[in-house]
C-alpha positions as CSV (number, residue, x, y, z in Angstrom):
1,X,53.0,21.8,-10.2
2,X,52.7,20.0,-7.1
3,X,54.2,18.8,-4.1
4,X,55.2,15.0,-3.2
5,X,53.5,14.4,0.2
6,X,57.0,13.1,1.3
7,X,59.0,15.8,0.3
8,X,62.3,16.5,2.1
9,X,65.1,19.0,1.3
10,X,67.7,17.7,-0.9
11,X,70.8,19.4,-0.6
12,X,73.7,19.2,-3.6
13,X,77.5,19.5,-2.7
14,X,78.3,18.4,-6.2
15,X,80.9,19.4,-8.2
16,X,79.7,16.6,-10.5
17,X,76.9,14.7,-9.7
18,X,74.6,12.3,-11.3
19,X,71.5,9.9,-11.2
20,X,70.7,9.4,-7.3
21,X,74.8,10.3,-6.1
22,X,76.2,13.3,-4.8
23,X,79.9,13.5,-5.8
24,X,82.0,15.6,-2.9
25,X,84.5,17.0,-5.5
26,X,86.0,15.7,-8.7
27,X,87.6,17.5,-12.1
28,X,85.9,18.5,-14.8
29,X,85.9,15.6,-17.5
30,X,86.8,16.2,-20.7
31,X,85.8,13.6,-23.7
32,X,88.4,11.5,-24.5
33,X,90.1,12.5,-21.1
34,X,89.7,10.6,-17.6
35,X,88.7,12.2,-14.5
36,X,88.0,11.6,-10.6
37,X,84.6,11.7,-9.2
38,X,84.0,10.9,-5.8
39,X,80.7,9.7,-4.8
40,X,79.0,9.9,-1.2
41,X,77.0,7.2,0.2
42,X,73.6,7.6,-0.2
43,X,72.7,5.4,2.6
44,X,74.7,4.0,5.3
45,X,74.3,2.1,8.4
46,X,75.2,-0.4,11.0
47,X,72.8,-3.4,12.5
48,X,73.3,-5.9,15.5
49,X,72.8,-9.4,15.8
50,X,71.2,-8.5,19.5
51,X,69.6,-5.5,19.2
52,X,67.7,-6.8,15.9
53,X,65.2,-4.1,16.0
54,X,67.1,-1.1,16.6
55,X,67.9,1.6,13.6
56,X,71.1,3.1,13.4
57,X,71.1,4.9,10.2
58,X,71.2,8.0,11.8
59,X,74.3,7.6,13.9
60,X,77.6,9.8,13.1
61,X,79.3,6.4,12.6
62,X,79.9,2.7,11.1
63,X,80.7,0.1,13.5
64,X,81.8,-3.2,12.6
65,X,83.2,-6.2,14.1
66,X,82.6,-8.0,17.5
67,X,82.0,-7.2,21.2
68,X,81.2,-10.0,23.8
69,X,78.0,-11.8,22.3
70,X,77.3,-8.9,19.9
71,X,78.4,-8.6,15.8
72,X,77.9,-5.2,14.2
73,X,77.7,-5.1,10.6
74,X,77.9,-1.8,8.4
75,X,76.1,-1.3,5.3
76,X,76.7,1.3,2.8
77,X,75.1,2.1,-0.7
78,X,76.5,4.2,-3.8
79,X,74.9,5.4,-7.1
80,X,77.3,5.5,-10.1
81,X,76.0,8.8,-12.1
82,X,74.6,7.0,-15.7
83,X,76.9,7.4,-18.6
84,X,80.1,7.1,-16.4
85,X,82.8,4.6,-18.0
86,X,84.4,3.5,-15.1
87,X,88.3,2.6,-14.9
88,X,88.7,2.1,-11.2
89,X,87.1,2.3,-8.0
90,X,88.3,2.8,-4.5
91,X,86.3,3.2,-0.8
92,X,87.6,5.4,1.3
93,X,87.1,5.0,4.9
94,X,87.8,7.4,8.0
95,X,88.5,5.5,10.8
96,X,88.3,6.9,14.7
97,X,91.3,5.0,16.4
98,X,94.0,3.0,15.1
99,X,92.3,-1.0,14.6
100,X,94.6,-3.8,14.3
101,X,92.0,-6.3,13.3
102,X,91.3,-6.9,9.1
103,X,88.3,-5.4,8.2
104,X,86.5,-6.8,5.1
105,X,84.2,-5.6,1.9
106,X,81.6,-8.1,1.1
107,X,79.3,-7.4,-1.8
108,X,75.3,-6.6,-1.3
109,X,73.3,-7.6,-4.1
110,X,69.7,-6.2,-2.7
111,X,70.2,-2.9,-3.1
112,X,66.7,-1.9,-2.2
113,X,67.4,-1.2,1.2
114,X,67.4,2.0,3.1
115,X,69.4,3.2,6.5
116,X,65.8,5.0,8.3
117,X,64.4,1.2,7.6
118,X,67.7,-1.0,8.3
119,X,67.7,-3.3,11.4
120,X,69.0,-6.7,12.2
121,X,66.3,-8.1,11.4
122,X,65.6,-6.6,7.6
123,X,69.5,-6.5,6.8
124,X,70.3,-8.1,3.3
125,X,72.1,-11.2,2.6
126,X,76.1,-10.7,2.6
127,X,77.8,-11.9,-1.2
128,X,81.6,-12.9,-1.1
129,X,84.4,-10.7,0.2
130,X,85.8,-8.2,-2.7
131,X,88.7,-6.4,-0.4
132,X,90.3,-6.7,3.2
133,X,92.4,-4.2,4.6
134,X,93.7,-3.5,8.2
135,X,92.4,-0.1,9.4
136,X,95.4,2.7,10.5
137,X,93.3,5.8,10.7
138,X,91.8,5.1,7.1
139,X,90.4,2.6,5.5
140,X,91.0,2.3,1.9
141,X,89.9,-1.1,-0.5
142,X,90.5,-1.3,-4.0
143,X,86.7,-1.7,-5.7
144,X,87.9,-1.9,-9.6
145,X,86.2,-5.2,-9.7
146,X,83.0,-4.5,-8.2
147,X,82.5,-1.5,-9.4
148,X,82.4,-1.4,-13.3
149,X,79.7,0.8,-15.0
150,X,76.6,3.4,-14.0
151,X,74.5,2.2,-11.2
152,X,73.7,1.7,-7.2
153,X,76.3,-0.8,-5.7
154,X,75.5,-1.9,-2.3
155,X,78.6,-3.1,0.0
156,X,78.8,-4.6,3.5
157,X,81.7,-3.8,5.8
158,X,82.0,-7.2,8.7
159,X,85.3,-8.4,10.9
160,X,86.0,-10.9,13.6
161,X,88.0,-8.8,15.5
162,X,86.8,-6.7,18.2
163,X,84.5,-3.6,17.1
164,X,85.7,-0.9,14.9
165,X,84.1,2.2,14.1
166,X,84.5,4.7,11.4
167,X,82.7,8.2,10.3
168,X,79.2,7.5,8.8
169,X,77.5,10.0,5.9
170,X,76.2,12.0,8.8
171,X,79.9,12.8,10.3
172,X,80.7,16.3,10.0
173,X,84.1,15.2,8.4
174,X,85.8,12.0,6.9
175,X,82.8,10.8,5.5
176,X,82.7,7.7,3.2
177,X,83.9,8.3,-0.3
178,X,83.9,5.8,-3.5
179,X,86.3,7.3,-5.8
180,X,85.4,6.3,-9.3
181,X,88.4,7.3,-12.2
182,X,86.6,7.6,-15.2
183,X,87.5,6.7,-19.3
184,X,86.6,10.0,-20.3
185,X,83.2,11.9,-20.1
186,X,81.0,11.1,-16.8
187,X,78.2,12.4,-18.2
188,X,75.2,10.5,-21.0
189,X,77.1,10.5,-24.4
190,X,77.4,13.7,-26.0
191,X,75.3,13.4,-29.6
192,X,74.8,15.7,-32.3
193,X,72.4,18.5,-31.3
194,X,69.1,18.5,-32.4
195,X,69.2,21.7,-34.0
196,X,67.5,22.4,-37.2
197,X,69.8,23.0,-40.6
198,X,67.1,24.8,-42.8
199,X,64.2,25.2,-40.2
200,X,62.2,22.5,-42.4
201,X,61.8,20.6,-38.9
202,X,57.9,20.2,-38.9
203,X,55.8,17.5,-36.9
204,X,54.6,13.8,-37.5
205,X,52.0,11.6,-37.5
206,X,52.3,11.7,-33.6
207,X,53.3,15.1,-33.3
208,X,56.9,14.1,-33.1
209,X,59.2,16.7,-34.7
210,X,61.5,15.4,-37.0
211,X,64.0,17.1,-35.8
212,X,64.4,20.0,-33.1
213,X,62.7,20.5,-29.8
214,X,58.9,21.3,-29.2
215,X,59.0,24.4,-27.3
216,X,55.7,24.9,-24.8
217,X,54.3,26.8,-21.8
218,X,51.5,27.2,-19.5
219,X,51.5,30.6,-17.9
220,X,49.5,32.8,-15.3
221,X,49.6,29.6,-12.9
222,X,47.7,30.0,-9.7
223,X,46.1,33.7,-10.9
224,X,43.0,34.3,-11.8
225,X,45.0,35.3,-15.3
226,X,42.8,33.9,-18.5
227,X,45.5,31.4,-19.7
228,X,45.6,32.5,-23.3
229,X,46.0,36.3,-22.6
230,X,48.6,35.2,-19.9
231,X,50.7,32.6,-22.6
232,X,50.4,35.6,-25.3
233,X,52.1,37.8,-22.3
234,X,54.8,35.1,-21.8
235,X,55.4,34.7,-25.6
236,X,56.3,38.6,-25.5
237,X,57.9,38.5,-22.5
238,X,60.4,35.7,-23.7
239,X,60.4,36.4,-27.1
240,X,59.0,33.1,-29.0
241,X,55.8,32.3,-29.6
242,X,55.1,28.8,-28.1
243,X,54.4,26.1,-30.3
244,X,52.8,24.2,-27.2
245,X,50.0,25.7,-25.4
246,X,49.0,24.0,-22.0
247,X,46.0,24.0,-20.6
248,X,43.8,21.7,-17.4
249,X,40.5,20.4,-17.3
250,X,38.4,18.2,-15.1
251,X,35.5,16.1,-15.2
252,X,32.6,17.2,-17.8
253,X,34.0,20.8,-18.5
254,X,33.4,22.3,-22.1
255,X,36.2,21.1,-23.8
256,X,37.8,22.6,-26.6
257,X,37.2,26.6,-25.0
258,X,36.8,28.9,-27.5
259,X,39.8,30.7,-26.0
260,X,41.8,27.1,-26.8
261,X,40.4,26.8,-30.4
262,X,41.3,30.4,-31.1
263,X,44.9,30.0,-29.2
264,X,45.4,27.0,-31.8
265,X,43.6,28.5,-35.1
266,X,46.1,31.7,-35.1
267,X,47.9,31.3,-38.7
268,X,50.2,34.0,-37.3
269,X,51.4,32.0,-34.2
270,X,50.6,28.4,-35.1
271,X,50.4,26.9,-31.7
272,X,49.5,23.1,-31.0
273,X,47.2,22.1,-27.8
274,X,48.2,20.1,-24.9
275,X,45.7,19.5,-22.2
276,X,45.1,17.7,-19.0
277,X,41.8,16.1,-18.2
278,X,41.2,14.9,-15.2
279,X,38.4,12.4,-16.4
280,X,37.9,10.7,-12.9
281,X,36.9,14.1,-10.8
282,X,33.9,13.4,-8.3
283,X,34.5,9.7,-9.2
284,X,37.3,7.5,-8.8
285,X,39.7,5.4,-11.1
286,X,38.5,2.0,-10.7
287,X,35.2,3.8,-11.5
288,X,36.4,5.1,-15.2
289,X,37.9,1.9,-15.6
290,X,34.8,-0.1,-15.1
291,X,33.0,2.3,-17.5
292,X,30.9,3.9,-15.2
293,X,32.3,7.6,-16.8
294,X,31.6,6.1,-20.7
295,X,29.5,9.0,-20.9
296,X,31.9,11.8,-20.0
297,X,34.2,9.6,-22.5
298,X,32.0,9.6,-25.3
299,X,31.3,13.3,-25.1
300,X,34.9,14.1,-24.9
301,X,35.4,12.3,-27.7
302,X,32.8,13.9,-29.9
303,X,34.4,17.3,-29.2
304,X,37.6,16.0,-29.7
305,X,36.6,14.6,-33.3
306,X,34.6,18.2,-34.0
307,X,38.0,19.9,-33.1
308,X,39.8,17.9,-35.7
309,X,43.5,19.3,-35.0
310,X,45.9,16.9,-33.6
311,X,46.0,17.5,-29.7
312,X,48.2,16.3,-26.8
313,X,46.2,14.6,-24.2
314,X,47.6,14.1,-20.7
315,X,45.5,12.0,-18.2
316,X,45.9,13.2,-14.7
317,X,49.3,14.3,-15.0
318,X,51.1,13.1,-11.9
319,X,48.9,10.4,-10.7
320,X,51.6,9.5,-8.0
321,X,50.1,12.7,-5.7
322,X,46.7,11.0,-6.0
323,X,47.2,7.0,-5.5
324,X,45.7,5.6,-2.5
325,X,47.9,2.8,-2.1
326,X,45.2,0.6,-0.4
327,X,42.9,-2.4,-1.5
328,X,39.8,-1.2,-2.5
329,X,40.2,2.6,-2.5
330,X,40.4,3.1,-6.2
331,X,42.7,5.0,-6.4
332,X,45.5,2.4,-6.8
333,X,48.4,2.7,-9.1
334,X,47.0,-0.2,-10.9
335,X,43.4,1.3,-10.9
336,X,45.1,4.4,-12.7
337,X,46.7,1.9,-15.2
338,X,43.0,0.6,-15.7
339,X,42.0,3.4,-16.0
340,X,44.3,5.6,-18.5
341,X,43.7,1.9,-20.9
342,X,40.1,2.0,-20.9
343,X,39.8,5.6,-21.8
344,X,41.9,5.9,-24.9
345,X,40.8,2.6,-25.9
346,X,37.5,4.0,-26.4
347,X,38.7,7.7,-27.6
348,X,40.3,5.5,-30.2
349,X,36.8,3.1,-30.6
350,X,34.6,6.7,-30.9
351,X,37.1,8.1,-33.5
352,X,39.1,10.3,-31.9
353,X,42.1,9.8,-33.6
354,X,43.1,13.2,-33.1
355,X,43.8,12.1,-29.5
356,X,48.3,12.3,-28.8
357,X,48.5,10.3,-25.3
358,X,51.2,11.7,-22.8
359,X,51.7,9.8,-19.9
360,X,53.2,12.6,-17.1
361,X,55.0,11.2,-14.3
362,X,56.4,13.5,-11.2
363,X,59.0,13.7,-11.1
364,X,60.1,13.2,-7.4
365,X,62.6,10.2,-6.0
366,X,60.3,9.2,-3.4
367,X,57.3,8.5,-5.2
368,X,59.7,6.6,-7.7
369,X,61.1,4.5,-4.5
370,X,57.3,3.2,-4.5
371,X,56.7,-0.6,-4.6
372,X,53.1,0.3,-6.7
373,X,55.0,3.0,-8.8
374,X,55.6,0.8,-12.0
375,X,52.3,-0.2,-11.9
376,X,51.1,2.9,-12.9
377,X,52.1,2.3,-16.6
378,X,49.0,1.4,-19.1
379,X,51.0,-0.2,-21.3
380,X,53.2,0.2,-24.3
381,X,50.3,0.0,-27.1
382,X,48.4,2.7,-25.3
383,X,50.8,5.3,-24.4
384,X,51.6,7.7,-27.5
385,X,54.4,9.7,-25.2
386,X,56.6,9.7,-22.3
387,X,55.8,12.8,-20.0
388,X,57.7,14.0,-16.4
389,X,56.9,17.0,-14.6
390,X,59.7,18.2,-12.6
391,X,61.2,21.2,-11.2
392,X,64.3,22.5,-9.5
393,X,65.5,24.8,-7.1
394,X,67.7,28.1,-8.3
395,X,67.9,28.9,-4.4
396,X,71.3,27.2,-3.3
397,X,71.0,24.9,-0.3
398,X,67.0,24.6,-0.9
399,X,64.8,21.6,-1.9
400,X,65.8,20.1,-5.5
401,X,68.7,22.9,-5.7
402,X,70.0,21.6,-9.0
403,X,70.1,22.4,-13.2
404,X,68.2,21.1,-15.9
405,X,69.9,17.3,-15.6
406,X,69.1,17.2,-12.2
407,X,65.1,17.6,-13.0
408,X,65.4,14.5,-15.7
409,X,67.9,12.5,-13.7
410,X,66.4,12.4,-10.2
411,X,66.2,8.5,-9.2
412,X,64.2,6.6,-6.5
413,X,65.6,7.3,-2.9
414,X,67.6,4.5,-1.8
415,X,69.2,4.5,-5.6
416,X,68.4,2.8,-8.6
417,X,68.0,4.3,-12.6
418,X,67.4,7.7,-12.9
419,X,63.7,8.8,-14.8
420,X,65.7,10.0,-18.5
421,X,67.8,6.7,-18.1
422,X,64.4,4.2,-17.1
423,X,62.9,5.8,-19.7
424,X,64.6,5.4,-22.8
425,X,65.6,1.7,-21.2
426,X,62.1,0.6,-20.5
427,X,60.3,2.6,-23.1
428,X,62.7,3.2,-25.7
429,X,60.5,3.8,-28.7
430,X,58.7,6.9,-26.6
431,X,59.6,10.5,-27.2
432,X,59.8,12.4,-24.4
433,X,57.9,15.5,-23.3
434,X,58.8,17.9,-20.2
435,X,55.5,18.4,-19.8
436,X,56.0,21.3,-17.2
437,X,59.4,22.1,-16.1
438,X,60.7,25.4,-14.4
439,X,62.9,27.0,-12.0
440,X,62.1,28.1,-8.7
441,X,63.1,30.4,-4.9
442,X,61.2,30.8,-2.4
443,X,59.1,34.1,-2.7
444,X,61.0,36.7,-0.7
445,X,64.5,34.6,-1.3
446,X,65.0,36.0,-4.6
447,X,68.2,33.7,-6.4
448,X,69.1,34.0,-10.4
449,X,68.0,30.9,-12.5
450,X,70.5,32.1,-15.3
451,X,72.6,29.1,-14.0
452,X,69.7,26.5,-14.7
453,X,68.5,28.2,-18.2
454,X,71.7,28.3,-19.5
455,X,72.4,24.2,-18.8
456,X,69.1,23.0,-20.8
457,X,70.6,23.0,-24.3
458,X,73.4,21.4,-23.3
459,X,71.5,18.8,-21.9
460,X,69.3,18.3,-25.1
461,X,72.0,17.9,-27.2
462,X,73.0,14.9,-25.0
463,X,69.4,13.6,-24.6
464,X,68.0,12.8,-28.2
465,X,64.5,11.6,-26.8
466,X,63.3,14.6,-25.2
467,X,60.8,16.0,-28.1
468,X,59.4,18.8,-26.3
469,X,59.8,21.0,-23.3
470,X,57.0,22.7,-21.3
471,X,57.9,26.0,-19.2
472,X,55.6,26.4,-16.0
473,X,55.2,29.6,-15.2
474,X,54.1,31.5,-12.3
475,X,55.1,33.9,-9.4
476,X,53.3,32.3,-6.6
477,X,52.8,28.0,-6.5
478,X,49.7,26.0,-5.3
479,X,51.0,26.9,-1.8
480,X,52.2,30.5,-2.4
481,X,55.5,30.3,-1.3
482,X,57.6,29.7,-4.8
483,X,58.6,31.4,-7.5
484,X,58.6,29.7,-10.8
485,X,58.4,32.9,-13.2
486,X,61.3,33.6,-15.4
487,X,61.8,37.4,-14.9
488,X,62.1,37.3,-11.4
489,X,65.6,38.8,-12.0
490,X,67.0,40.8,-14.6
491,X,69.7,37.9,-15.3
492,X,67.0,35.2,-15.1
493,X,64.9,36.9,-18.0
494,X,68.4,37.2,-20.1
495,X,69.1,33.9,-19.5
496,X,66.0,32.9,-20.8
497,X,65.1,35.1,-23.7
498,X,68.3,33.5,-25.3
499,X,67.2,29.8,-24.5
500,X,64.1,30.8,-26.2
501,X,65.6,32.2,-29.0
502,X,67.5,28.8,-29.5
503,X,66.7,27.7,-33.6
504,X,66.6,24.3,-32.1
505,X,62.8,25.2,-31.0
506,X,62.3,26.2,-34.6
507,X,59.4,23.6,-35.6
508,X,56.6,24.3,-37.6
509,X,53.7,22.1,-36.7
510,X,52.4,19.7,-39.7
């Protein structure tokens, strides 16, 4: 686990929420059944035609319309939550006086904006008008038309009369509100949960189950804790052996361990190795890519062949911490590409067909908001499986405070398709790993992850591509100040113990 270096707290209101919104209240849907969700704006602001540089996305309010030589323009941006069937859509606006001028909607089609970078100057093009309405201490515009499935819809608010103003996002009340009415369920479509009938689920060619969940761990974090003796404590602890063992590595160290080999020889406790490698440490990606680590490669791959079990493999798990996003440094996103290519290309060339790719994204909006962050893919034909690593807060009002959806769904800041959503769009044919998931307070701020435990199988059973899930555990992060162990309360462990002894982590490895 690590930190994005542009972390900033993230607080939920939601009653429902989804991919990059946060719904202010709403009723429970029901399949089959509609309901009301009602969605704040994720960004708004206003711009001037005179005071083209200026930034006004933190302002308690919207202004729009004319005043002598000057023409304000309000922006606003909302995230439809993915899997919502929409019915209608209305925008809500508080106004501060009575107007009598007509205030109009225009459609935005660049959504890409964001209100800390908005100005005259960098303010998107303005589509045709969708709704006009004269202000009388609200503002309200039918948006049925506009609005009509999951995703971010971007909306400009102009006049010709004089200026009128109305509470922004950051107004203490009266804030603006798209309310979406819903054909039944806002949540992804409920499937059949992958739980196994006859515990024959066992795993493929690619260490895909054929049915149920890969259930994984990498305990004594941060300690100086010998990982295996730590996961065997977990297993007892939570009451399942897990069927993934995680483990790191960098540069040239001894890879298998004989602690590893042992961990994944037990005929008792079969147990299936994932492991990260930092290949590049003391060098740099462009470096690796150029073949100027071949020789760490090959040797990896010699042990890796002299191993002979089926392995996952992830290459510098959340490369978005390390990019350098300058010309030259190589450590650009595309370097990483490069690089990831070049080394299974030649695990594959040496033999190592043993070798299970996953490629671990972070799993944090900002770095996802990042112009370089697609390029960090290698490529379909290389990439065996989709990984994220991502965490969530069980202390309310705290950074990521959230559930298990919230972890898979976070999307780039300024909106756009959630990760679980972009990835079985972009990458449909790739099962998904959690690669390290968990739960976490602040040490000292004890709060009960029961809540967030209890809301992963329902989430499985909605996501089919999610293969495997990887706990993180540990009482003390990188920067000692979280709390990412599962018995930190008496409820927590509860909660857990019965998500672990879920039959739908019953798979035997082939």
């Amino acid at each position: 686990m690590r930190r994005s270096k542009l972390q900033r707290y993230s607080v939920l209101t939601a009653v429902l929420a989804g991919a990059g919104a946060t719904a202010l209240t709403g009723t429970t849907a029901v399949a089959g059944t509609s309901a009301t969700i009602k969605l704040a704006a994720g960004d708004d602001a206003y711009v001037s035609n005179v005071r083209t540089g200026t930034v006004f996305g933190a302002e308690d309010k919207l202004v729009a319309g004319v005043l002598g030589k000057e023409t304000k323009t309000s922006f606003l941006k909302f995230a439809v939550p993915a899997g919502t069937k929409v019915a209608s859509a209305r925008l809500t606006l508080t106004a501060q006086a009575k107007f009598a001028g007509q205030l109009s909607v225009r459609k935005v089609t660049n959504t890409t904006w964001t209100e800390g970078k908005l100005t005259g100057a960098t303010a998107p093009a303005l589509g045709a008008v969708v709704g006009t309405a004269t202000p009388n201490g609200t503002f309200s515009v039918d948006l049925g038309k506009s609005v009509t499935g999951p995703g971010t819809y971007a909306f400009a608010l102009t006049s010709a009369a004089s200026v009128m103003r109305f509470n922004s996002a950051e107004s203490k009340t009266g804030a603006p509100v798209l309310e979406v009415t819903t054909e039944g369920d806002t949540s992804p479509p409920v499937v059949a949960a992958p739980k196994p009938a006859t515990g024959d689920c066992v795993t493929g060619d690619k260490l895909v189950p054929t049915c149920g969940v890969l259930w994984g761990a990498a305990a004594g974090g941060f300690t100086d804790a010998p990982r295996d003796q730590a996961l065997k404590d977990w297993e007892k602890l939570s009451g399942r052996t897990s069927t993934i063992f995680h483990t790191y590595h960098k540069g040239d160290e001894l890879f298998p361990t004989k602690a590893e080999i042992a961990m994944t020889s037990d005929a008792a406790s079969p147990r299936v190795l994932l492991t990260n490698w930092k290949i590049a440490y003391g060098s740099n990606w462009a470096k690796v890519a150029k073949g100027e680590q071949d020789k760490r490669i090959d040797a990896f791959a010699a042990r890796a062949k002299a191993y002979g079990k089926k392995f996952f493999l992830a290459i510098n798990h959340e490369p978005e911490n390390d990019v350098v996003a300058k010309a030259g440094s190589g450590f650009e996103a595309k370097d990483f590409a490069a690089m990831y290519r070049h080394t299974i290309e030649r695990l594959r060339a040496k033999g190592a067909t043993n070798v299970i790719n996953v490629m671990a994204y972070m799993g944090n909006e900002k770095w996802m908001a990042q112009s370089w962050w697609k390029d960090l893919w290698p490529g379909d034909d290389i990439v065996d499986w989709m990984g994220l690593d991502s965490y969530v807060s069980a202390e309310k009002g705290y950074y990521h405070y959230g559930k298990f959806n919230d972890l898979l769904d976070r999307a780039p800041t300024g909106g756009g398709t959630g990760f679980y959503e972009w990835a079985t769009t972009k990458h449909a044919a790739k099962p998904i790993m959690v690669a390290e998931w968990g739960a976490y307070h602040r040490v000292g701020k004890t709060a009960d992850k029961a809540p967030v435990y209890q809301s992963v199988l329902p989430e499985l059973a909605k996501r089919p591509a999610i293969k495997a899930i990887v706990y993180f555990d540990t009482a003390k992060d990188d920067e000692g100040d979280r709390d990412i162990s599962i018995n930190s309360t008496a409820t927590s462990l509860a909660a857990f113990k019965k998500l672990a002894a879920d039959p739908v982590f019953k798979v035997k490895v082939g």
